[in-house]
N, CA, C, O and CB atoms as a CASP TS submission, in Angstrom:
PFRMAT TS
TARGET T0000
AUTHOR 0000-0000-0000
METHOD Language model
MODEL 1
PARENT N/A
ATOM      1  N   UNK     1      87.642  98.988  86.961  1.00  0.00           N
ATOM      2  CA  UNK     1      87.564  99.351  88.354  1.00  0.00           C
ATOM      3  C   UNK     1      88.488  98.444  89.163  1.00  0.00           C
ATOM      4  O   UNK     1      88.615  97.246  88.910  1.00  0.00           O
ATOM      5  CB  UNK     1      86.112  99.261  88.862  1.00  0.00           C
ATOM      6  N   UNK     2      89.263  99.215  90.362  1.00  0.00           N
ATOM      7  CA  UNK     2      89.971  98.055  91.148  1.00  0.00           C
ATOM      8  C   UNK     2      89.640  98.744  92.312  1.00  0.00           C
ATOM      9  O   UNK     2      89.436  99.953  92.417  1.00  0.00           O
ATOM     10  CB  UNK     2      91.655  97.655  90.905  1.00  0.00           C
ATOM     11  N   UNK     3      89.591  97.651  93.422  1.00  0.00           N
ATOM     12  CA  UNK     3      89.461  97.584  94.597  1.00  0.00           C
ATOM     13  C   UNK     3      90.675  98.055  95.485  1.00  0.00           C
ATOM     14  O   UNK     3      91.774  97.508  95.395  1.00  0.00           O
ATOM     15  CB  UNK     3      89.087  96.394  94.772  1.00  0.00           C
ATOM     16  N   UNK     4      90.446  98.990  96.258  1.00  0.00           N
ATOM     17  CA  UNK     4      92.245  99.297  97.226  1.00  0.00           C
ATOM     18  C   UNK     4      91.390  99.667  98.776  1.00  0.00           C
ATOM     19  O   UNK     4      90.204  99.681  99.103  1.00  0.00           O
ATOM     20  CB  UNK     4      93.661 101.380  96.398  1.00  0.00           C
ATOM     21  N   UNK     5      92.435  99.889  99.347  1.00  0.00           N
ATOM     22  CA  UNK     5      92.149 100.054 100.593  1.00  0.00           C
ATOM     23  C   UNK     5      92.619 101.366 100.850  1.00  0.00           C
ATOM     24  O   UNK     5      93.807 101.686 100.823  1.00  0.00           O
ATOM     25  CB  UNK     5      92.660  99.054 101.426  1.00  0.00           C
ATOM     26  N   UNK     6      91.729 102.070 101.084  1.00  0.00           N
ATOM     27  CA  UNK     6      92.403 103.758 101.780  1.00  0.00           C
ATOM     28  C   UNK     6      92.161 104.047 103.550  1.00  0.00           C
ATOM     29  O   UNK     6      91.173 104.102 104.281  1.00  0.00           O
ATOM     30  CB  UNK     6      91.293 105.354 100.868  1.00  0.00           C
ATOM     31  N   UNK     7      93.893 104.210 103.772  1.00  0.00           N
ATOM     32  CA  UNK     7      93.343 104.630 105.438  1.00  0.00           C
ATOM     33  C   UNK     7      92.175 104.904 106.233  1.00  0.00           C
ATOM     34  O   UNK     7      91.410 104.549 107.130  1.00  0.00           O
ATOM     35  CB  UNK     7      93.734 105.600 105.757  1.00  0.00           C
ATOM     36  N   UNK     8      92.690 106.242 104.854  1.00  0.00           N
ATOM     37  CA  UNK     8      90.868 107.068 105.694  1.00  0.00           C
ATOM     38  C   UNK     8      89.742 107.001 105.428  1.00  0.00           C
ATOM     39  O   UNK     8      88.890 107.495 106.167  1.00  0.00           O
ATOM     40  CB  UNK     8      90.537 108.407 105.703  1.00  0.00           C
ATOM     41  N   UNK     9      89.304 106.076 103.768  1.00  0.00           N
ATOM     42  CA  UNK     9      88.474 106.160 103.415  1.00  0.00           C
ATOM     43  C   UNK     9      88.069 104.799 103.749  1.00  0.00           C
ATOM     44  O   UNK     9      86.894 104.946 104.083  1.00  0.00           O
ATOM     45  CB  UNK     9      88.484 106.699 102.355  1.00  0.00           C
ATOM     46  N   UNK    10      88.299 103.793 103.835  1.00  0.00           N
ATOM     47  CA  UNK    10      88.768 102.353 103.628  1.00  0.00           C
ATOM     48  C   UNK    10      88.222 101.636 102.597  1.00  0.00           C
ATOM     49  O   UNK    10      88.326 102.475 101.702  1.00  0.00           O
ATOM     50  CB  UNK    10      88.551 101.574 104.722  1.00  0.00           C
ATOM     51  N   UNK    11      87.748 100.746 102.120  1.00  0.00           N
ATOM     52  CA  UNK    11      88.062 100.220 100.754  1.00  0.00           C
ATOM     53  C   UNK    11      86.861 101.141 100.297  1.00  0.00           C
ATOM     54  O   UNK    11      85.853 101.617 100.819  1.00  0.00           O
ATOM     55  CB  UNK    11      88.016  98.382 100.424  1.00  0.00           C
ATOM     56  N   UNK    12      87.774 101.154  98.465  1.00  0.00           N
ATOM     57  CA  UNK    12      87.445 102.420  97.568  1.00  0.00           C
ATOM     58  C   UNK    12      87.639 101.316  96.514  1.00  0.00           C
ATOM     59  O   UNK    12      88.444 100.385  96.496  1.00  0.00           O
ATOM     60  CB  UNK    12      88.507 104.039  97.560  1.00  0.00           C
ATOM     61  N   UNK    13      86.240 101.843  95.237  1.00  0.00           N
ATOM     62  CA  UNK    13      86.618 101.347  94.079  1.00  0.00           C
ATOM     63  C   UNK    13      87.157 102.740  93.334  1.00  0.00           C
ATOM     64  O   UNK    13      86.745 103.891  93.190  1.00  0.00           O
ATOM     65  CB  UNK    13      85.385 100.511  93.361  1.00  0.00           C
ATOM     66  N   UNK    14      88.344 101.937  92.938  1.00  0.00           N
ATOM     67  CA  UNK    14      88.830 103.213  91.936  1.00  0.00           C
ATOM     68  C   UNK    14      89.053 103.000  90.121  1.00  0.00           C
ATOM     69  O   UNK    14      89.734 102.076  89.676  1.00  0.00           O
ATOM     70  CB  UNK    14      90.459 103.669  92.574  1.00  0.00           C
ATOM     71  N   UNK    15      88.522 103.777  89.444  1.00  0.00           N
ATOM     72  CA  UNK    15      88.336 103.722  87.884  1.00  0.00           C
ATOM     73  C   UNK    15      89.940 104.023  87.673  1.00  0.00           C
ATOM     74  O   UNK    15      90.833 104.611  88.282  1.00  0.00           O
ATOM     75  CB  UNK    15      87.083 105.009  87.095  1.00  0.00           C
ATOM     76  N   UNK    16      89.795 103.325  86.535  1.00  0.00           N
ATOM     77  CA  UNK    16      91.282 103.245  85.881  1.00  0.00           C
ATOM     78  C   UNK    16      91.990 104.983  85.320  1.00  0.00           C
ATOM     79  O   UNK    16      93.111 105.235  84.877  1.00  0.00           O
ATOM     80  CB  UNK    16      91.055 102.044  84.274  1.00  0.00           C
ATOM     81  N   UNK    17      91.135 105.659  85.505  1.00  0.00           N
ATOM     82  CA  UNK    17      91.600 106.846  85.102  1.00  0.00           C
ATOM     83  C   UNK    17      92.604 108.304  86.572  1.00  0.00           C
ATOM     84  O   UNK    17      93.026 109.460  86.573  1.00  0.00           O
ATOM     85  CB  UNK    17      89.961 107.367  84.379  1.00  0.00           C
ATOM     86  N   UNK    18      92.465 107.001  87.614  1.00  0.00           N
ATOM     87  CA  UNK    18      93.023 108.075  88.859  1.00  0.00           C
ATOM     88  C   UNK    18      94.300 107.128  88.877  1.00  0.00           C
ATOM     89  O   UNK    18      95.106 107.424  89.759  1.00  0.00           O
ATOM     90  CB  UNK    18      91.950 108.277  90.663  1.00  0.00           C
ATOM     91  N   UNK    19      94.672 105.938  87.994  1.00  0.00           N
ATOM     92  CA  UNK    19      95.862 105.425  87.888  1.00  0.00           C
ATOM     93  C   UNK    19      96.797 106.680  87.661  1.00  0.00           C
ATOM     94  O   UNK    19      96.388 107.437  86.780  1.00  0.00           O
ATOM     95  CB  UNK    19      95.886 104.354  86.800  1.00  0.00           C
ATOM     96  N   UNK    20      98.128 107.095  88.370  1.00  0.00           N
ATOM     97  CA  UNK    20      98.844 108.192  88.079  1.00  0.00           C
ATOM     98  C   UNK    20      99.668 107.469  87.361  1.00  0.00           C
ATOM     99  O   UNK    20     100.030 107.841  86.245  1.00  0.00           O
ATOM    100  CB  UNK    20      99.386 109.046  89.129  1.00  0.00           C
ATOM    101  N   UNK    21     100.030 106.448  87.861  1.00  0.00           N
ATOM    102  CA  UNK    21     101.763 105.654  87.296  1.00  0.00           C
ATOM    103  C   UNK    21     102.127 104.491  87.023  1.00  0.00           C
ATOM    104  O   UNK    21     101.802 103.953  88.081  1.00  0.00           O
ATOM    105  CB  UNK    21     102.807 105.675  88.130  1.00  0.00           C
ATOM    106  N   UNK    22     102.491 103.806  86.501  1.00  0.00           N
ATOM    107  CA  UNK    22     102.750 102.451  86.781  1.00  0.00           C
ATOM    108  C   UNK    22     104.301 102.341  86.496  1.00  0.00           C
ATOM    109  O   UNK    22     104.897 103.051  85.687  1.00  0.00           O
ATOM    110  CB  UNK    22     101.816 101.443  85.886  1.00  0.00           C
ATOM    111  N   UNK    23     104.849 101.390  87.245  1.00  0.00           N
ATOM    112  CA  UNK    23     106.174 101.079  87.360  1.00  0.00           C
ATOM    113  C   UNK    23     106.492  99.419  87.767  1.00  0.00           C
ATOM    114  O   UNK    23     106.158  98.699  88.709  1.00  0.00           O
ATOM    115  CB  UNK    23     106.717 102.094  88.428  1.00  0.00           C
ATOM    116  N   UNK    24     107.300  99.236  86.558  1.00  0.00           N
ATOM    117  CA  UNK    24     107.392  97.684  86.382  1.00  0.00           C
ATOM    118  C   UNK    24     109.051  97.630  87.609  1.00  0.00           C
ATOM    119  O   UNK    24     110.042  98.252  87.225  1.00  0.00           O
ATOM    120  CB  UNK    24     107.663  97.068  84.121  1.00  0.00           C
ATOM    121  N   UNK    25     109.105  96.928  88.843  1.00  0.00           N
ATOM    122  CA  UNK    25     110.517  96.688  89.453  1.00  0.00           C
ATOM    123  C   UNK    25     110.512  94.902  89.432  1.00  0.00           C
ATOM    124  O   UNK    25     109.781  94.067  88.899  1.00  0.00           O
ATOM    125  CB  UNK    25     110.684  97.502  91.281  1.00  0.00           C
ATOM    126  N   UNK    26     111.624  94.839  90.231  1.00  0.00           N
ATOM    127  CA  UNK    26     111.922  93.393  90.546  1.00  0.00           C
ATOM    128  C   UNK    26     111.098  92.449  91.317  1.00  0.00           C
ATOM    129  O   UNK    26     111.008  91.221  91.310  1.00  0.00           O
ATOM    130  CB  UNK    26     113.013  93.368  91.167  1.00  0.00           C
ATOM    131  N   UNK    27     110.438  93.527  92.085  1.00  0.00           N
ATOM    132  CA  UNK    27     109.526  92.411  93.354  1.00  0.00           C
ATOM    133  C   UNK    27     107.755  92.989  93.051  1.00  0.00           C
ATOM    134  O   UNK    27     106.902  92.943  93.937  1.00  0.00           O
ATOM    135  CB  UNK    27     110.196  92.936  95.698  1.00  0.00           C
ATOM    136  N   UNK    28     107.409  93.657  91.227  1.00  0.00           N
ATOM    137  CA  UNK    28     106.349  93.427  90.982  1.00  0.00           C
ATOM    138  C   UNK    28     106.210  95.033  90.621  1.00  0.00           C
ATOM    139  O   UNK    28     107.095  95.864  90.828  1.00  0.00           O
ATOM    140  CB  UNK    28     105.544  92.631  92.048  1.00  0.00           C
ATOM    141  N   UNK    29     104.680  95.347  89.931  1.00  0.00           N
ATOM    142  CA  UNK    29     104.588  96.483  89.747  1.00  0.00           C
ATOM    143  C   UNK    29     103.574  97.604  90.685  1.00  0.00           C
ATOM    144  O   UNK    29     102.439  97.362  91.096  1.00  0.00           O
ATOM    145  CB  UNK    29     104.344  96.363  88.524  1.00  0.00           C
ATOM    146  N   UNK    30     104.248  98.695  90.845  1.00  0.00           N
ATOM    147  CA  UNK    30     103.893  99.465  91.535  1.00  0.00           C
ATOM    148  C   UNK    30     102.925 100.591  91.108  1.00  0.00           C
ATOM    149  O   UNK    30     103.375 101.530  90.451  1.00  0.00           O
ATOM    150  CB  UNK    30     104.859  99.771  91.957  1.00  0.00           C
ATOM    151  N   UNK    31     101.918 100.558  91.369  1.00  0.00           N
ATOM    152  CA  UNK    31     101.211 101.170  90.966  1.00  0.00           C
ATOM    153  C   UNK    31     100.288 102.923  91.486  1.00  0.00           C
ATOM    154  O   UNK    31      99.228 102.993  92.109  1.00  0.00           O
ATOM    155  CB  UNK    31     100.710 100.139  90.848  1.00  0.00           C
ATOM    156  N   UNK    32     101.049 103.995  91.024  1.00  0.00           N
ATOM    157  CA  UNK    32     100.205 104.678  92.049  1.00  0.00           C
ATOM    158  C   UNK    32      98.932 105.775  91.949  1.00  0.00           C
ATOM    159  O   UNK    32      98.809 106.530  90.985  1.00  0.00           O
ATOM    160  CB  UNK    32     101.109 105.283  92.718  1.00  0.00           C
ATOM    161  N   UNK    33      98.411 105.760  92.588  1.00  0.00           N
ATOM    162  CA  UNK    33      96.936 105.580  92.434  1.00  0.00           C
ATOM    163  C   UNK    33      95.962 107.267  93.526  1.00  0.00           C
ATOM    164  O   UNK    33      95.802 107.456  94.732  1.00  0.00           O
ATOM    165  CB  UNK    33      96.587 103.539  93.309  1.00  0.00           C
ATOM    166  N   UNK    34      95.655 107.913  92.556  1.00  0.00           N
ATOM    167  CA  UNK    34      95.181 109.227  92.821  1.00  0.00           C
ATOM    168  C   UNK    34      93.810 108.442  93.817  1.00  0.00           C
ATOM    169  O   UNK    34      93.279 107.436  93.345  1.00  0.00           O
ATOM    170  CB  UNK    34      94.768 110.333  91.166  1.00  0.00           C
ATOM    171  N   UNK    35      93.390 108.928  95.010  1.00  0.00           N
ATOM    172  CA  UNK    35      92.439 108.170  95.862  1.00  0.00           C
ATOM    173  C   UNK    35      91.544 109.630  96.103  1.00  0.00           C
ATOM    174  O   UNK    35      91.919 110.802  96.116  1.00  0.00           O
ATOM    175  CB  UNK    35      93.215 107.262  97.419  1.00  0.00           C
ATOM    176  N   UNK    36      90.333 109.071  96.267  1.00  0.00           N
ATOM    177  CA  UNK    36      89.024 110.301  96.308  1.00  0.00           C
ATOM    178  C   UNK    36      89.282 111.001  97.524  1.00  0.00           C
ATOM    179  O   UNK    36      88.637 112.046  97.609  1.00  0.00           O
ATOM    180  CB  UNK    36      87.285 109.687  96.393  1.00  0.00           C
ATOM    181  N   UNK    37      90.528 110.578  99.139  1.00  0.00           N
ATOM    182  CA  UNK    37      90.700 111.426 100.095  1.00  0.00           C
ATOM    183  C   UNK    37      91.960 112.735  99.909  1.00  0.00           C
ATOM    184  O   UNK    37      92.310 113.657 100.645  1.00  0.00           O
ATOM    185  CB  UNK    37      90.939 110.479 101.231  1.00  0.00           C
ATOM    186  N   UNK    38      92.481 112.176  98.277  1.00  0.00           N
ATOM    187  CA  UNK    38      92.988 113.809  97.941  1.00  0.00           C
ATOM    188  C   UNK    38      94.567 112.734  98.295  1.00  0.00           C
ATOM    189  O   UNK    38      95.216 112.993  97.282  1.00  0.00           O
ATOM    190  CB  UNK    38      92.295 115.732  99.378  1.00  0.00           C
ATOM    191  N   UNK    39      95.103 112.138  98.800  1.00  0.00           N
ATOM    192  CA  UNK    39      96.139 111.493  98.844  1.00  0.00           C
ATOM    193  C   UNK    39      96.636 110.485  97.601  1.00  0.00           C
ATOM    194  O   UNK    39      95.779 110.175  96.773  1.00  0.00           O
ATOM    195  CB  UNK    39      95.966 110.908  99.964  1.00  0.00           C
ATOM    196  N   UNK    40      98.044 109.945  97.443  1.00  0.00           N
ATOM    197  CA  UNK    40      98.396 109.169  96.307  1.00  0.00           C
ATOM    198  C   UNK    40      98.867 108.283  97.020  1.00  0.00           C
ATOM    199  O   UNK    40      99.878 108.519  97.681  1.00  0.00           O
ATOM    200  CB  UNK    40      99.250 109.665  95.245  1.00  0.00           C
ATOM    201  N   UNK    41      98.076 106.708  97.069  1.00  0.00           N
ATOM    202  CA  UNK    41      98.627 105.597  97.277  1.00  0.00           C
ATOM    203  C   UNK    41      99.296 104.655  96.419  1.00  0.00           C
ATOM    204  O   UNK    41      99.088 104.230  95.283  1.00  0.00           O
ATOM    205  CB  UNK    41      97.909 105.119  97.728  1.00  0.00           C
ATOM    206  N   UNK    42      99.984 104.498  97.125  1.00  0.00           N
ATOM    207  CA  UNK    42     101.565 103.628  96.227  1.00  0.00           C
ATOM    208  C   UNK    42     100.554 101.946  96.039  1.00  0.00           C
ATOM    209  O   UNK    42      99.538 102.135  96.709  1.00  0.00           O
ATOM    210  CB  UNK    42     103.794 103.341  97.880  1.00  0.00           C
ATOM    211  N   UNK    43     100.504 100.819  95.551  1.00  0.00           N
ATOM    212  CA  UNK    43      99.622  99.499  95.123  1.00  0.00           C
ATOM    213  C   UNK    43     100.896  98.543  94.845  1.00  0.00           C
ATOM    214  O   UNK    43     101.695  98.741  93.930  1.00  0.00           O
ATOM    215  CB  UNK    43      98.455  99.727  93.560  1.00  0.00           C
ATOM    216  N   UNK    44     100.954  97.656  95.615  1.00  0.00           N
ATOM    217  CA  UNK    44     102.278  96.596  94.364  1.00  0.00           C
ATOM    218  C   UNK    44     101.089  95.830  93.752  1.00  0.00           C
ATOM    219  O   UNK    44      99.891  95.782  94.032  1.00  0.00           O
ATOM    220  CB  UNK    44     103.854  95.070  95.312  1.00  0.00           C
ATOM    221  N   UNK    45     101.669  95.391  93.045  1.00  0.00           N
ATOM    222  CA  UNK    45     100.403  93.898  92.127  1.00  0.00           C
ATOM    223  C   UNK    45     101.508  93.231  91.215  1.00  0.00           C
ATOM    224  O   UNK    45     102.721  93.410  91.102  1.00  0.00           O
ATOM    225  CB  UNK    45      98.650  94.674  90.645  1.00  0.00           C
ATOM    226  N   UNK    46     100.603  92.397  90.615  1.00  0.00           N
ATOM    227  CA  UNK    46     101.547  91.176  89.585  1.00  0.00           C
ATOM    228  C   UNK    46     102.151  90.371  90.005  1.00  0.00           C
ATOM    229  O   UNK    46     101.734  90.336  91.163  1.00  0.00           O
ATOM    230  CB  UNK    46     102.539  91.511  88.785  1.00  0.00           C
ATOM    231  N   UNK    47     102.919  89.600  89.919  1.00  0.00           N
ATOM    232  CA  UNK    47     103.387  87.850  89.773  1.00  0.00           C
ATOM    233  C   UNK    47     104.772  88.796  90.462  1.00  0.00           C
ATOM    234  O   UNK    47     105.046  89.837  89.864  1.00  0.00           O
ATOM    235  CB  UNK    47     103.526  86.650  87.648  1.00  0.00           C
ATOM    236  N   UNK    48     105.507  88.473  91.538  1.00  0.00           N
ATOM    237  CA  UNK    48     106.675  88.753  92.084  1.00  0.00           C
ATOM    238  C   UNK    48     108.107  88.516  91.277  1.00  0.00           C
ATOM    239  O   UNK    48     108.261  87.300  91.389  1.00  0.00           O
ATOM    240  CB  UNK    48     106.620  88.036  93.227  1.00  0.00           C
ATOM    241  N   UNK    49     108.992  88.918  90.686  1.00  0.00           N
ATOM    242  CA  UNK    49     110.484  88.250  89.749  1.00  0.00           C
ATOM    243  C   UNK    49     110.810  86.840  90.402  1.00  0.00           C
ATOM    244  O   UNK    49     110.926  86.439  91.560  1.00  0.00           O
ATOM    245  CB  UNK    49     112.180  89.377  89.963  1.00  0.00           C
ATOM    246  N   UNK    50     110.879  86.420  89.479  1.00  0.00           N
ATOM    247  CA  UNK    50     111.525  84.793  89.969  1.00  0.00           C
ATOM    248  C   UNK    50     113.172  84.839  90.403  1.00  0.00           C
ATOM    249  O   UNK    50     113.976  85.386  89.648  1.00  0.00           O
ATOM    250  CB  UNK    50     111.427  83.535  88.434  1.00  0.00           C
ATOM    251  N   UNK    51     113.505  84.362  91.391  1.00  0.00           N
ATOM    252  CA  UNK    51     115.399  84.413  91.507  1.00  0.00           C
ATOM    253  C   UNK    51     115.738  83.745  90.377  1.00  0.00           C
ATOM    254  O   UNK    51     114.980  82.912  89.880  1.00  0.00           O
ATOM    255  CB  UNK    51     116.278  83.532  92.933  1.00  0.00           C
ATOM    256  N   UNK    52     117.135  84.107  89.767  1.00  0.00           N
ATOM    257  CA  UNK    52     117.658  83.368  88.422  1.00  0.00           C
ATOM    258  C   UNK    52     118.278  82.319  89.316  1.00  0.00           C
ATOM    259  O   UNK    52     118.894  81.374  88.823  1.00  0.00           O
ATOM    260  CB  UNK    52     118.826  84.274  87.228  1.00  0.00           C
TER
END
């Protein structure tokens, strides 16, 4: 279960199974996330890229 914040709903626990996507970038991973108000919220999380 993770904790998010929805506009309309406002904080929602959501089960790992409304995870749509995950995407590893430079400034962390993005995660996006099927929400019970019928909308897909975008999540960053993880440790940010270090500058070389």
């Amino acid at each position: 279960m993770m904790l998010i914040h929805c506009p309309s709903l406002g904080d929602e626990l959501i089960p790992p199974r409304r995870i749509h996507s995950l995407t590893n970038t430079d400034h962390g991973i993005l995660m996006r996330i099927n929400c019970y108000c019928g909308r897909r919220h975008v999540v960053r999380t993880g440790r940010r890229a270090q500058a070389l």
